[in-house]
Structures are given as structure tokens and as C-alpha cells.
RODO-2510 file (C-alpha; in nm, 4 decimals, decimal comma):
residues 504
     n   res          X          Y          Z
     1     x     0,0000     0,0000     0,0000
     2     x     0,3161     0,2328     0,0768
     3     x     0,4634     0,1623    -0,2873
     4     x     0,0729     0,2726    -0,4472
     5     x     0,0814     0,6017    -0,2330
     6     x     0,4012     0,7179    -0,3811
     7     x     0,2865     0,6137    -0,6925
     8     x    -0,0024     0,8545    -0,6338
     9     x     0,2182     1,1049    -0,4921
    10     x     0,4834     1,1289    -0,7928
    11     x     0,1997     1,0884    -1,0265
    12     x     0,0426     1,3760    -0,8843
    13     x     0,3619     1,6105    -0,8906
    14     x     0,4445     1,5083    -1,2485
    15     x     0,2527     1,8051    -1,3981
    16     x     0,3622     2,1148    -1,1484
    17     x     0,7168     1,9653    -1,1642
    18     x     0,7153     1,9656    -1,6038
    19     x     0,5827     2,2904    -1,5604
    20     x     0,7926     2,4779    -1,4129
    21     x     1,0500     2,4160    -1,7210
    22     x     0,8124     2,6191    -1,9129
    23     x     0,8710     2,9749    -1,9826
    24     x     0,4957     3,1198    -1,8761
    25     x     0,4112     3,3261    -1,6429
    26     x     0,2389     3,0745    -1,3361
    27     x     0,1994     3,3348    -1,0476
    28     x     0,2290     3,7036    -1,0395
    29     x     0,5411     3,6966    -0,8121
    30     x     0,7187     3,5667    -1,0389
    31     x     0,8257     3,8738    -1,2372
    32     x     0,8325     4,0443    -0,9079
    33     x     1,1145     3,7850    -0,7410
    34     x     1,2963     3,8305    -1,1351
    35     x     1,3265     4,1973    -1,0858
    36     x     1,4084     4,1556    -0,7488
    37     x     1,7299     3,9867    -0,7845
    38     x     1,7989     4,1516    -1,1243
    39     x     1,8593     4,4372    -0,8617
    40     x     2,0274     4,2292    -0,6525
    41     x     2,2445     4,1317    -0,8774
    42     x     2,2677     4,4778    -1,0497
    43     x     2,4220     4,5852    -0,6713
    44     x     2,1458     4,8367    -0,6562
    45     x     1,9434     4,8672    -0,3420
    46     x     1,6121     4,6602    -0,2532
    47     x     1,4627     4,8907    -0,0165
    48     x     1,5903     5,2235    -0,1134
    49     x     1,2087     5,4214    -0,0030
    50     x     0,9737     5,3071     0,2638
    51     x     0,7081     5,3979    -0,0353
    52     x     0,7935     5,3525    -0,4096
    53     x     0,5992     5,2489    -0,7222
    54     x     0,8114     4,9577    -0,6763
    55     x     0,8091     4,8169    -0,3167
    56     x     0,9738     4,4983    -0,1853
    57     x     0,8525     4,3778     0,0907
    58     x     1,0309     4,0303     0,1574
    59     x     1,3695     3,9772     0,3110
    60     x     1,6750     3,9886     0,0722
    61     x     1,8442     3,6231     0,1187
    62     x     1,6740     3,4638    -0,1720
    63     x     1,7296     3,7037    -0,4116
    64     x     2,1020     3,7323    -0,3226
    65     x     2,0964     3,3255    -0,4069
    66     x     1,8931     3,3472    -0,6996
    67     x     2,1685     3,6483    -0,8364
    68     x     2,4623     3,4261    -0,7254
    69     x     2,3372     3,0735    -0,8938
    70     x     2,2561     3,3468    -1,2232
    71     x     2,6221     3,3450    -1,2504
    72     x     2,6066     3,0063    -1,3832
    73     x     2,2576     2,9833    -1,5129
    74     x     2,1719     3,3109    -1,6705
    75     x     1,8370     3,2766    -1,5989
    76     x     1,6650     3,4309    -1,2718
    77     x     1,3365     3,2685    -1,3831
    78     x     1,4830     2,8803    -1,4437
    79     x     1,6741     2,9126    -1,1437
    80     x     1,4091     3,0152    -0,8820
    81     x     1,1559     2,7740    -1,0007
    82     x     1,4779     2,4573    -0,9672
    83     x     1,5669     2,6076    -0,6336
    84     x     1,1636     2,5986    -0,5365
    85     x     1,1082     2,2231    -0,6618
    86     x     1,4734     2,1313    -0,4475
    87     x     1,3170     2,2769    -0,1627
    88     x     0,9804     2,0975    -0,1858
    89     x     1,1913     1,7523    -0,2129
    90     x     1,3672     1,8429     0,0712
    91     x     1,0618     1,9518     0,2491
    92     x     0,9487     1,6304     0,1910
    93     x     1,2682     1,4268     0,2940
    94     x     1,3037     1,6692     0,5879
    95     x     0,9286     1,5376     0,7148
    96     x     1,0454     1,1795     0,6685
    97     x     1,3028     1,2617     0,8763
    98     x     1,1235     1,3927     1,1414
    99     x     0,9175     1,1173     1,1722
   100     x     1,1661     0,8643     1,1582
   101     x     1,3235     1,0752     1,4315
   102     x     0,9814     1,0730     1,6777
   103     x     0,8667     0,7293     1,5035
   104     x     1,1451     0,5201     1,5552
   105     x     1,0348     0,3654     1,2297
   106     x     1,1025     0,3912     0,8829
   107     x     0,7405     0,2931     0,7445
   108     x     0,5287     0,5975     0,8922
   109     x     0,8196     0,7982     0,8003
   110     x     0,8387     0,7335     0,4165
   111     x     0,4163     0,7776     0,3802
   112     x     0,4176     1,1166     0,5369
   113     x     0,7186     1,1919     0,3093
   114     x     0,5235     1,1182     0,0222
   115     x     0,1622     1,2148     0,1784
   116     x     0,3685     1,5679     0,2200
   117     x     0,4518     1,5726    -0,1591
   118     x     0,1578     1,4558    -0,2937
   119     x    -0,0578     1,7143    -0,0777
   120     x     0,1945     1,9925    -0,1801
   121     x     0,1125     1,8964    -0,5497
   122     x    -0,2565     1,8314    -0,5182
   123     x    -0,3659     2,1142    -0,2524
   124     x    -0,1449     2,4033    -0,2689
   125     x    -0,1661     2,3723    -0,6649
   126     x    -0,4850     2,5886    -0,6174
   127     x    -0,3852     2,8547    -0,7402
   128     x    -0,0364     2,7441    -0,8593
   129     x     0,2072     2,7332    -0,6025
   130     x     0,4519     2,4065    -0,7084
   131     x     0,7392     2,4499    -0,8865
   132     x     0,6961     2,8735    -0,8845
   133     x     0,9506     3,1006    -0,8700
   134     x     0,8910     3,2146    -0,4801
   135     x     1,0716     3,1876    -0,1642
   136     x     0,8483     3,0348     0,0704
   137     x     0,9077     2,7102    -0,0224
   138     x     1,3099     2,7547     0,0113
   139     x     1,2086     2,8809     0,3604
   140     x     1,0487     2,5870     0,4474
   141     x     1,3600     2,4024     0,4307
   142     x     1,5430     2,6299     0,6740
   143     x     1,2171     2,6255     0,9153
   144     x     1,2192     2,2003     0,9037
   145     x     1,5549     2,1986     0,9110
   146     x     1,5543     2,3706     1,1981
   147     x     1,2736     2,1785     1,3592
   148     x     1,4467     1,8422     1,3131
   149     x     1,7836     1,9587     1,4451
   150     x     1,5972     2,0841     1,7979
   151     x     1,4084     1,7454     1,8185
   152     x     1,7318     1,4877     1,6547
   153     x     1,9796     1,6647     1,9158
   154     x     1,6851     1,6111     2,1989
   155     x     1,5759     2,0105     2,3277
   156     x     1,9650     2,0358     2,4115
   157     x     2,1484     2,3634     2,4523
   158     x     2,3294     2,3106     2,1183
   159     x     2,0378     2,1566     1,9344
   160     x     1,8107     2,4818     2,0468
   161     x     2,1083     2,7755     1,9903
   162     x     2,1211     2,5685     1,6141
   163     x     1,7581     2,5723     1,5900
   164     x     1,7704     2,9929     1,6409
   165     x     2,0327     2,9997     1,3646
   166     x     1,8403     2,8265     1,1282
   167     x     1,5405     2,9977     1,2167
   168     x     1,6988     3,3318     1,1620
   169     x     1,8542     3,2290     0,8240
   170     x     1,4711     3,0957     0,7128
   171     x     1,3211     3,4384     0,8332
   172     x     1,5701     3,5961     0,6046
   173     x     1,4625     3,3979     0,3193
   174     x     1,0428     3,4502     0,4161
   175     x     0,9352     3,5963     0,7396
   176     x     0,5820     3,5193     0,7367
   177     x     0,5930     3,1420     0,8740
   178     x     0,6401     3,1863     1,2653
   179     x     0,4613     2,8654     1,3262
   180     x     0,8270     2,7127     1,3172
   181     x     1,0041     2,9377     1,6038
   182     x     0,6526     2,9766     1,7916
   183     x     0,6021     2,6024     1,8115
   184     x     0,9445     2,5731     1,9394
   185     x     0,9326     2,8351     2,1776
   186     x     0,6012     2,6695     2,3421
   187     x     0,7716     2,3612     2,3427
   188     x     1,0642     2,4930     2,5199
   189     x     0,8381     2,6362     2,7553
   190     x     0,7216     2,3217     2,9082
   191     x     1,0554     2,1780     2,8814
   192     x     1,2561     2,4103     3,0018
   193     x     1,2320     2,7915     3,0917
   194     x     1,6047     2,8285     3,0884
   195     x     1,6651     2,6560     2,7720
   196     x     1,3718     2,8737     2,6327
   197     x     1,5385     3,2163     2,7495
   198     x     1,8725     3,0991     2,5742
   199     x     1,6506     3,0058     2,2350
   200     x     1,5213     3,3470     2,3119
   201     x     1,8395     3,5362     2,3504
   202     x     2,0464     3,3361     2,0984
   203     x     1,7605     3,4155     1,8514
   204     x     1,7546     3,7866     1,9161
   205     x     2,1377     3,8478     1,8865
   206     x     2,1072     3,6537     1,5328
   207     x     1,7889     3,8329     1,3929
   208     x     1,9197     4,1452     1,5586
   209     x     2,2158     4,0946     1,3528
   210     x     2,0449     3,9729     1,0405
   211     x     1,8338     4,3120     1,0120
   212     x     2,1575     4,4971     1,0486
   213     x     2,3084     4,3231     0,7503
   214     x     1,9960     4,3716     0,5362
   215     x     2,0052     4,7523     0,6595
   216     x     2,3611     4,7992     0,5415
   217     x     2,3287     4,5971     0,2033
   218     x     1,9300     4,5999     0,1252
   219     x     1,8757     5,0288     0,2276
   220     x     1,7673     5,1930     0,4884
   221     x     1,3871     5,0998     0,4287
   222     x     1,3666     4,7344     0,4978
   223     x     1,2400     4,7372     0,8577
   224     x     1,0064     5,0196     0,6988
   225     x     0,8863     4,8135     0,3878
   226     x     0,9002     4,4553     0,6199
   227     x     0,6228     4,6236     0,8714
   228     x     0,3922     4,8079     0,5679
   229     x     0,0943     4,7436     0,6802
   230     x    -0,1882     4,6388     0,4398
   231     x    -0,5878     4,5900     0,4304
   232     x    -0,7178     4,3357     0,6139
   233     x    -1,0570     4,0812     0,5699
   234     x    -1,2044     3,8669     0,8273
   235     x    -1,4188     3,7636     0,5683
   236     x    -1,1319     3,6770     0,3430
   237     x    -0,9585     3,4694     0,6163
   238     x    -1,2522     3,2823     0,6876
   239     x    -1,3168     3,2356     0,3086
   240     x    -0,9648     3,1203     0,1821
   241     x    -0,9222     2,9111     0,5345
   242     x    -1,2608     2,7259     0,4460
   243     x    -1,1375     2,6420     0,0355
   244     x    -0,7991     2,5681     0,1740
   245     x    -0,8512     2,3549     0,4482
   246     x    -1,2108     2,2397     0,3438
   247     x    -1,1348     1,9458     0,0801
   248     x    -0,8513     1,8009     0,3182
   249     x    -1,1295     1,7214     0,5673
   250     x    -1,0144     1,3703     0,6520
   251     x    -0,6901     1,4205     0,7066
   252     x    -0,7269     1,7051     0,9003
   253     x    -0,9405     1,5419     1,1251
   254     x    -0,6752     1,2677     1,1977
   255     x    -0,4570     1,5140     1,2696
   256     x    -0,6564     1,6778     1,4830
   257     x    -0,7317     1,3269     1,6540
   258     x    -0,3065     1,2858     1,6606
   259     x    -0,2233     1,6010     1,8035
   260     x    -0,4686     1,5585     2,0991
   261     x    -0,3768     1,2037     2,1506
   262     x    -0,0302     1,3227     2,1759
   263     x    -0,0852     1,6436     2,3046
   264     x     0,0943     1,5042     2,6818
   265     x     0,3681     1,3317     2,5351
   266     x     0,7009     1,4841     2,5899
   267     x     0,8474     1,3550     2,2531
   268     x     0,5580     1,4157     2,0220
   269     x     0,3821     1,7029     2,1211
   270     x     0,5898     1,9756     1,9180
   271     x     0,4170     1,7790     1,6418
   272     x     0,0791     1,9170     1,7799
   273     x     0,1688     2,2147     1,9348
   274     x     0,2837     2,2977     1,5149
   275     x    -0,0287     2,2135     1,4524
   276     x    -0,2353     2,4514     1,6267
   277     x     0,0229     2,7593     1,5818
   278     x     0,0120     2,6880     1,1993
   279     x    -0,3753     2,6994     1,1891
   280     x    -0,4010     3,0237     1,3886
   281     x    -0,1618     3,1845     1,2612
   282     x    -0,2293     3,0825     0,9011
   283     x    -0,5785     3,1729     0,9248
   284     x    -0,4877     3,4894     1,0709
   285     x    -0,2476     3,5819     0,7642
   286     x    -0,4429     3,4928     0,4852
   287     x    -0,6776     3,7849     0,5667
   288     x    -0,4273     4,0069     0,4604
   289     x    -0,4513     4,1703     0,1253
   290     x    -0,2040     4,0232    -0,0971
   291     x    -0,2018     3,6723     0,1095
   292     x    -0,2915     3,3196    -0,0392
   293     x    -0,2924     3,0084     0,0373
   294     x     0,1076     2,9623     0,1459
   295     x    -0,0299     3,1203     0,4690
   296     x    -0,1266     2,7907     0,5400
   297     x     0,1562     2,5539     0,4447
   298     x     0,2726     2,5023     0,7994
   299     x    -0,0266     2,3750     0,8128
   300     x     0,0045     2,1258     0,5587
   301     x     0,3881     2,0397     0,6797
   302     x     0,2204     1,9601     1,0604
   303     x    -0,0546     1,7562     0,9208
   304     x     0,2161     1,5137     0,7165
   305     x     0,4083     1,4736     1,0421
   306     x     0,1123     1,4111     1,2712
   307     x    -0,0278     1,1605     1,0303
   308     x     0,2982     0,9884     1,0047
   309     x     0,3392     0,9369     1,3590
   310     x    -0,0443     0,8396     1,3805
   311     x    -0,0297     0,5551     1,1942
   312     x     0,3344     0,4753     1,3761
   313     x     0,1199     0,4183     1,6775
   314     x    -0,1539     0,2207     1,5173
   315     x     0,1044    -0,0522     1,4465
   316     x     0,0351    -0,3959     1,5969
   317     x    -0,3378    -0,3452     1,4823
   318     x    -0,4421    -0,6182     1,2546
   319     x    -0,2771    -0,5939     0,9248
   320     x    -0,5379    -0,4761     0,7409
   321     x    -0,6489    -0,2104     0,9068
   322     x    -0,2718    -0,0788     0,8882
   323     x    -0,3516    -0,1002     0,5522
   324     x    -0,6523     0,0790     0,5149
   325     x    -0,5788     0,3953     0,7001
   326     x    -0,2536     0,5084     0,4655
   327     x    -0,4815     0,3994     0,1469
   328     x    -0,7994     0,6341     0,2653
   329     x    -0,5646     0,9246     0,3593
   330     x    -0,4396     0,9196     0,0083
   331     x    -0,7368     0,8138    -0,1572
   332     x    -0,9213     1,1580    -0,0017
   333     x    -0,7010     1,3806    -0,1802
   334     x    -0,8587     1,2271    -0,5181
   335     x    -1,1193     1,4986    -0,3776
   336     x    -0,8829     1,8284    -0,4074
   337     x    -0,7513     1,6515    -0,6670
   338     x    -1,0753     1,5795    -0,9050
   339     x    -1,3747     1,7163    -0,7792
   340     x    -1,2664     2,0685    -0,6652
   341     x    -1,1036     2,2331    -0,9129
   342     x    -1,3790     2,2072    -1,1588
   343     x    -1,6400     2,3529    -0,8831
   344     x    -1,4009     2,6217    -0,8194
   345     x    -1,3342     2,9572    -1,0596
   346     x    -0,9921     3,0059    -0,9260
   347     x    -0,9245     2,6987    -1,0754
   348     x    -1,1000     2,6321    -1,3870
   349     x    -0,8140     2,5360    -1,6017
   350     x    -0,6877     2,2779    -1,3499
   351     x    -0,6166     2,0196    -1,5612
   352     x    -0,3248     1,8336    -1,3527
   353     x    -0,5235     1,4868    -1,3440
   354     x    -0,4379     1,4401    -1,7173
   355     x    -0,0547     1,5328    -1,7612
   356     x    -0,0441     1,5088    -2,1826
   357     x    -0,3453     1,7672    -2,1931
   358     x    -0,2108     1,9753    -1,9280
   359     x     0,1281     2,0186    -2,0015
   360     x    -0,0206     2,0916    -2,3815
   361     x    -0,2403     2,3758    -2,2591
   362     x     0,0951     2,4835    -2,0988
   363     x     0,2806     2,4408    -2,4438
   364     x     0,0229     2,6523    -2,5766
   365     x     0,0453     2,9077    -2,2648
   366     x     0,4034     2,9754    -2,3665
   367     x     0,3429     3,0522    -2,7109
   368     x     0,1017     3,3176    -2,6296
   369     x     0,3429     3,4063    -2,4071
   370     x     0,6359     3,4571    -2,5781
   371     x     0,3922     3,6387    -2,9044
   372     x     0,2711     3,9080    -2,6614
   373     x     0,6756     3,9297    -2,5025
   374     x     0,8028     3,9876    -2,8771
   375     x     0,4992     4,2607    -2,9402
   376     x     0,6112     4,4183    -2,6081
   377     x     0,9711     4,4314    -2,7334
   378     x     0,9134     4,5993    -3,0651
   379     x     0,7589     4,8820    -2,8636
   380     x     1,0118     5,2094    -2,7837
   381     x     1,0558     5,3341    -2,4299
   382     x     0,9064     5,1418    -2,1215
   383     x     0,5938     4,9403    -2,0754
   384     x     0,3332     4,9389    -1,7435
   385     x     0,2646     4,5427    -1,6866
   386     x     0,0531     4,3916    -1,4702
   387     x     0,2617     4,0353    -1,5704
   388     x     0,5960     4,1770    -1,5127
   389     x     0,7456     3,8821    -1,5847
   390     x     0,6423     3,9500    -1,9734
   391     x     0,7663     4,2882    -1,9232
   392     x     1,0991     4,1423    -1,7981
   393     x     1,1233     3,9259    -2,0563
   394     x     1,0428     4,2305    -2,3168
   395     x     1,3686     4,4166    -2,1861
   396     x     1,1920     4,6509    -2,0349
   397     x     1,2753     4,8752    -1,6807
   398     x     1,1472     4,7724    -1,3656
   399     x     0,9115     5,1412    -1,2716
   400     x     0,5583     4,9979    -1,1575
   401     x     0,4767     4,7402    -0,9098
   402     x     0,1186     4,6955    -0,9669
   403     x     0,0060     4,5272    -0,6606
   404     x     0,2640     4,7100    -0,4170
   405     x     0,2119     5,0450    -0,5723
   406     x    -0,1908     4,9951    -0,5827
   407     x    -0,1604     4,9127    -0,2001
   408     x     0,0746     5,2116    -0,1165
   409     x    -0,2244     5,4274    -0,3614
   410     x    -0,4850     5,2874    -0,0900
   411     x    -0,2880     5,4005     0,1872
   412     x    -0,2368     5,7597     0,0750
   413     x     0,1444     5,7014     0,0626
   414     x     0,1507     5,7534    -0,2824
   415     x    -0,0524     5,9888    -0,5530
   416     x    -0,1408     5,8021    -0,8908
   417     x    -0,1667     6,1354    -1,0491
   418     x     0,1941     6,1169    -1,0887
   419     x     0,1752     5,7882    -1,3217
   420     x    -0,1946     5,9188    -1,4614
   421     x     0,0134     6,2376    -1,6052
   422     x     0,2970     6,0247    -1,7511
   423     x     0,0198     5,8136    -1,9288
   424     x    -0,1094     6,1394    -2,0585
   425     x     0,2145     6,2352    -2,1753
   426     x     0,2290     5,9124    -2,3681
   427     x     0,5731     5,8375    -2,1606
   428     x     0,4946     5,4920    -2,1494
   429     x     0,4998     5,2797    -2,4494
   430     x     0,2794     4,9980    -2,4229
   431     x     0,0553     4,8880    -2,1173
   432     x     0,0202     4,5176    -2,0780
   433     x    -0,3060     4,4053    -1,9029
   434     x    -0,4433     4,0924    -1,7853
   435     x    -0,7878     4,1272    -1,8257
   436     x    -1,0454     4,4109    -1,9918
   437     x    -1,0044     4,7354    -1,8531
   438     x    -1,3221     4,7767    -1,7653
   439     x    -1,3482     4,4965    -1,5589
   440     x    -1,3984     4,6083    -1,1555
   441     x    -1,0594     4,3385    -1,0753
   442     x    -0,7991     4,5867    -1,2325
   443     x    -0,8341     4,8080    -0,9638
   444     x    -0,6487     4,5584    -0,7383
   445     x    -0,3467     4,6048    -0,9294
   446     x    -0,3998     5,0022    -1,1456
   447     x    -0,5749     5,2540    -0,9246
   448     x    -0,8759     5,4084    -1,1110
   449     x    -0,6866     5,7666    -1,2081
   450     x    -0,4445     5,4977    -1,3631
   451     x    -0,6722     5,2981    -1,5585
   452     x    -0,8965     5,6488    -1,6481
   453     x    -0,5584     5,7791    -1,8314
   454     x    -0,5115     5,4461    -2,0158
   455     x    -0,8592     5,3990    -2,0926
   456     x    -0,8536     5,8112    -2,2992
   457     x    -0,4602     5,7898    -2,4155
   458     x    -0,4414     5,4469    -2,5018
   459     x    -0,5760     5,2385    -2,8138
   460     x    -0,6056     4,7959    -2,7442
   461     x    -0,3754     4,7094    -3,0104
   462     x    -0,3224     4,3262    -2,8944
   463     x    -0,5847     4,0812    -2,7716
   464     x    -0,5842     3,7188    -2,6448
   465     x    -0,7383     3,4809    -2,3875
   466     x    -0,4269     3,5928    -2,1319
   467     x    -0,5172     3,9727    -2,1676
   468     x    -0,4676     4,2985    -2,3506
   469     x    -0,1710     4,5299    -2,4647
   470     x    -0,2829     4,9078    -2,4983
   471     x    -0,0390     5,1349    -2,7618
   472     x    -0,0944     5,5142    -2,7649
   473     x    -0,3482     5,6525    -2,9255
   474     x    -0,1777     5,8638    -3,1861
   475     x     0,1254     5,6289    -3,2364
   476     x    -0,1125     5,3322    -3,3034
   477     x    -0,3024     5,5970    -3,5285
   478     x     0,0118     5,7139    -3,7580
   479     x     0,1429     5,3670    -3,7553
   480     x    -0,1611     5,1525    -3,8976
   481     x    -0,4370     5,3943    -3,9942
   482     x    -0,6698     5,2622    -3,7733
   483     x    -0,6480     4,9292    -3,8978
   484     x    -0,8513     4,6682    -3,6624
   485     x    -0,6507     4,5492    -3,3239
   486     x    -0,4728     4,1803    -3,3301
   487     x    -0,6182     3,9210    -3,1824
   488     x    -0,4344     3,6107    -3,1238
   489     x    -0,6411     3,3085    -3,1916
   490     x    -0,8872     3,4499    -3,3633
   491     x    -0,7249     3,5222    -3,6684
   492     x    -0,9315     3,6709    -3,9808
   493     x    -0,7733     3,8460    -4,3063
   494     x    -0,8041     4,1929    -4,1657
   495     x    -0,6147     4,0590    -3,8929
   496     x    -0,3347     3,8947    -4,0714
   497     x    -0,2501     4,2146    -4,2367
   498     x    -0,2476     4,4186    -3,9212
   499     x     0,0064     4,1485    -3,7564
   500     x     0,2121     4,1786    -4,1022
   501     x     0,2145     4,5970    -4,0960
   502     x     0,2980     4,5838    -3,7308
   503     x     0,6185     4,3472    -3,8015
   504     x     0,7169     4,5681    -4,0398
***
């Protein structure tokens, strides 16, 4: 039964792991992490304003990595998404580990190895979140790592001043997943006080240390940009926390059974005490605008562990009922898996149960991709994208942040008349769009004096099923007479000619 879950586990990370050696955009952070080391890498400051039209607002480590390993690859994008599927294997192995380590056995330990990777591929592929080019799942290593190091070297003073280090190198990589320290910490508690005051102090002298080093090479801004507050939904929590957790209803139930049953022994109860941390503070997070569902991967991580070591205490049942409970854990995420995505809009092109015809709608994905990065290219001067990896790819400068700067605009920390007068001044040379203008989403990422300017300066030149490029209205105008826009895909002889005047 092992050997048919891992099966089902590398079956279900075939598609997110071909993916990723696409070149498509799969999650709007990825042109944000490319320009972010391109900076890096450029030796130009990552926080150089505590408000800019292009705010960063994660630590610097993994962009310094991605602009080393660019050395070698030349390729920020390639690289990030390798480093993120390394990480998730490690993840993986790392949650084996820690098993084996509280287990005592190697059986548990290899299902919630694969149970991890097969949940990773299955659940937090809604929206895509294998395989992307993003930090949090490099973090993850650093936060297991650090984890298995405090429970393998049993809550000793070496294993816990490790632990901090670790810690502090993970919160330089992502900050957001505390569950890691906090569980620790707790644990410590009712271990030890004095071992948890040196976890505390060791761990303050290191972050302490850490922010200094991100001050002097990162700018003056980063404790200013790392605490930028944003809008915050109760509603939204309690909405994304339902879809997230909702289809893993099984296993999370077990879980919950495991961490209670072990909630009083010494040697498992970090486990559980992950558990709960992750939840809360997971649910808490993903309120916050800007936050999906990797607020909740600690989460995931605790529930592979505490199933692991659940069904490392059912041994000596009957045989067959060891059997059954591995096979009905995996055979429940054939729910996220199947039945989901097609009842869910966030998801509608979910197509990882059948690898040929998703990795062909991918193929396809990239050509439209790299048509509207060579349109983008033949403009002059620099483009506003809402995908700026396509913008990246297009050769053009990094000078709007659409989700940052639209934030910053809703705090009153910036004016968008300042980018709404450059669009009337035609200083921009294309806008790239994902989605009509008129459509009420595109004021999460262009505030409305933004998209007013593009909607009266700007002519849609370029149209497929991914979105829109705009061209100024009296440049389009002397360049093709008016001739009908482009619309990939839906080719007619009007068209053809356009797409033959404009590669002229």
C-alpha cells in the first residue's frame, strides 16, 4: 500500500514539476522575485524608499541566491523555479526525517514523506504554487531543518542555539511562517524555561544581527517596507481558510485526533503544538490583502508529520487495518484533486489529473506568451505590466509594481496622479493588461486615475485569452491607420494584415 501512495504522490507532482520548465508566467510573483534579484544582482538597493511604485517587501536572502546561482545559469526565472522544486523535495525528505526521528520507524516515516509531496502537489496547486519562482518554499527548508535539528539533538542547549540559527537564516529567506520558532518556543516552555530564554536570547542576537546586515546591504527601508501594513478581511480569512482547508477534511481530522492524543507526550507534542500555531496563525495571515494560500503551508507540513506518527502508533493493529488507514488518507485527496477544481473559478483550467493535456495547454500558454513578449519588445521606451514577468522578458525597466504600488495608492502614501500624467504624456509605451479594462478586478493592481488615463490615451492594439496590450493613441493611429486590433487566436484576413504591418 506504501509503494501505491508514492505512486499517487509522484503521479500527482508530475505536472507542477514539467511545468515549471516552461517559460509562462504561473503566479504574479514571479516577475516580481525576477526583478528583485535583477537588482540584486545589479548591486542596486532593494529597499531604497519606505514607499515607491516599486516596493519589496520580503527579506533579501533569496534574491542574493537566486543572483549568485545566475552566474552560472543566466536565468533568474529557471533558477528560482529549480531552487523551489529542491526545496519541496527536501521539504518532503526533511518530514520523513522527522518522523523517523519521533517514530522510531522507517514505514510511517516514508508515507508522510510522500503524503507531504503529494498534498503539496494536489492542494497548494490551487492557485499554482509548485514548482513557482517564490521563496516560501526555500524557507520551508530552513524552518524544518531547523525543527528536526531541535528534536534529533533532543531540546539540548546546542540543538536549540542551532535551531535559532536556522530559524533566523529561514526568516531571512520569508518571514511570514512563525509557526516554526513559535512552536518551538512553546515547546521549550514546558521543557525548560532556561533553555527557552537561551533560544530566546540566541535568537535575538542573530535576527538582531540579520536586520543589520539587510540595513547595510538591502537600504535603509527594509524594517520600513518589512512592517507596511496592508488591508485586512475577516471575511477573506474565513473564506480562503474554508477552500484551503475544506477538501482536506479527513486528514485534518486525523490530525486533529493525533495532536490531541499526543498532546501530553514529551516527545511528540511539538508535532501538535505545530499544529495549532500553523492553523491560527495561518488563518490569521491569509486575511491580509495580498495573502494566499502559502499562509497555510505550515499547516500542511504539521498535518504530514502528525499523520505519520499516527499511523506509527496504530502498528500492531491487525494488518489490514494498517492497511486501510494510509490507502484512505491518500485516496481523499482524489477529492482536491478531481472534484474541486472544476467547482471552483480560481481553478478552472486545473487540468493536472491528465498530464499530456495539461502540459499541452501549458505548451500553448508559452506561445502566447512569448507572441505578446516579442509585441512588447518591438515597442520604444518602457511598458506598465501587470505580468511583469512578460515585461521582464520584453527588456523593459522595472518602474511599476502593480500590486505594491496599488496598495501604497490605498494608503495615501503615494498619488497616482503622478503615473496618470505620464500616461497622458504618452511616456509609457505599451501597457500590458491581464484582463479588460473595464473589468472592476484591475483596480487591485492600477488605481482608477491609472486605468482612467489608459482607458482616454491608449488604443487595445493586442488581444488574447491571457489579456490585452494598450499602444498610444496617436502612435497606433500614424502607424496603422486605424487598422482593426490583433487578436491572437482568432485570426481573420483583416487581422493577418495588421500582424504583417505591425512586423514591419
Amino acid at each position: 500500500m506504501l509503494a501505491i501512495c508514492a505512486a499517487f504522490a509522484l503521479l500527482a507532482a508530475s505536472v507542477p514539476f514539467a511545468r515549471a520548465f516552461y517559460r509562462v508566467e504561473i503566479n504574479y510573483n514571479e516577475g516580481w522575485n525576477v526583478y528583485n534579484a535583477a537588482t540584486e544582482a545589479a548591486h542596486r538597493q532593494l529597499y531604497p524608499a519606505a514607499a515607491g511604485w516599486t516596493n519589496n517587501n520580503y527579506p533579501m536572502l533569496s534574491f542574493v541566491a537566486v543572483a549568485q546561482l545566475h552566474r552560472w545559469t543566466h536565468d533568474y526565472l529557471f533558477t528560482a523555479r529549480l531552487l523551489s522544486l529542491l526545496a519541496l523535495c527536501l521539504s518532503c525528505l526533511l518530514v520523513t526525517a522527522i518522523v523517523r526521528q519521533l517514530a522510531g520507524t522507517w514505514r510511517p516515516a516514508l508515507f508522510a514523506g510522500f503524503f507531504c509531496l503529494a498534498l503539496f502537489s494536489i492542494a497548494a496547486d490551487y492557485p499554482t504554487f509548485v514548482g513557482i519562482d517564490d521563496p516560501q518554499m526555500l524557507s520551508s527548508v530552513f524552518y524544518l531543518t531547523g525543527l528536526w535539528i531541535y528534536l534529533r539533538l533532543n531540546r539540548g542547549c546546542l540543538g536549540t542555539a542551532l535551531a535559532a540559527l536556522i530559524f533566523v537564516l529561514a526568516f531571512s529567506i520569508k518571514h511570514n511562517p512563525i509557526e516554526f520558532p513559535l512552536a518551538v518556543l512553546v515547546d521549550l516552555l514546558l521543557f525548560s524555561r532556561r533553555r527557552a530564554l537561551l533560544f530566546c536570547a540566541v535568537g535575538t542576537f542573530l535576527e538582531t544581527s540579520a536586520i543589520a546586515l539587510q540595513l547595510h546591504f538591502g537600504g535603509p527601508y527594509f524594517i520600513a517596507d518589512m512592517l507596511a501594513s496592508r488591508a485586512y478581511s475577516l471575511a477573506k480569512a474565513a473564506h480562503l481558510t474554508g477552500i484551503v482547508l475544506g477538501p482536506l477534511l479527513l486528514p485534518l481530522i486525523a490530525s486533529f485526533y493525533a495532536a490531541w492524543r499526543f498532546r501530553n507526550d514529551p516527545q511528540l507534542r511539538t508535532a501538535a503544538i505545530l499544529l495549532f500555531l500553523s492553523l491560527l496563525t495561518g488563518s490569521y495571515f491569509i486575511g491580509g490583502d495580498g495573502v494566499s494560500i502559502n499562509a497555510l503551508f505550515g499547516v500542511y507540513f504539521a498535518m504530514s508529520i502528525l499523520l505519520g506518527l499516527l499511523l506509527g502508533r496504530v502498528a500492531g493493529l491487525p494488518r489490514r487495518w494498517e492497511a486501510c488507514a494510509p490507502a484512505a488518507l491518500c485516496a481523499w485527496l482524489l477529492i482536491p484533486w478531481l472534484v474541486v477544481p472544476p467547482l471552483d473559478d480560481r481553478a478552472a483550467a486545473q487540468l493536472n489529473w491528465n498530464p499530456p493535456l495539461a502540459l499541452a495547454q501549458t505548451a500553448a500558454a508559452q506561445t502566447r506568451f512569448d507572441e505578446e513578449v516579442a509585441f512588447l519588445r518591438r515597442q520604444p521606451g518602457p511598458a506598465l505590466c501587470e505580468s511583469l514577468l512578460r515585461c521582464y522578458f520584453a527588456g523593459k525597466p522595472y518602474l511599476y509594481d502593480p500590486f505594491n504600488a496599488t496598495r501604497m495608492v490605498g494608503l495615501g502614501r503615494l498619488d497616482p496622479e503622478t503615473v496618470a500624467a505620464a500616461l497622458r504624456r504618452h511616456q509609457f509605451g505599451a501597457i500590458q493588461i491581464d484582463g479588460p479594462i473595464g473589468d472592476e478586478r484591475r483596480t487591485e493592481m492600477f488605481a482608477p486615475p491609472i486605468l482612467a488615463a489608459i482607458r482616454e490615451n491608449y488604443q487595445l492594439v493586442f488581444e488574447n485569452q491571457d489579456g490585452a496590450i494598450y499602444l498610444p493613441k496617436t502612435a497606433w493611429a500614424t502607424r496603422t491607420n486605424a487598422q482593426p486590433r490583433q487578436r491572437l487566436g482568432k485570426t481573420t484576413p483583416d487581422d493577418r494584415e495588421t500582424e504583417i504591418s505591425l512586423a514591419n
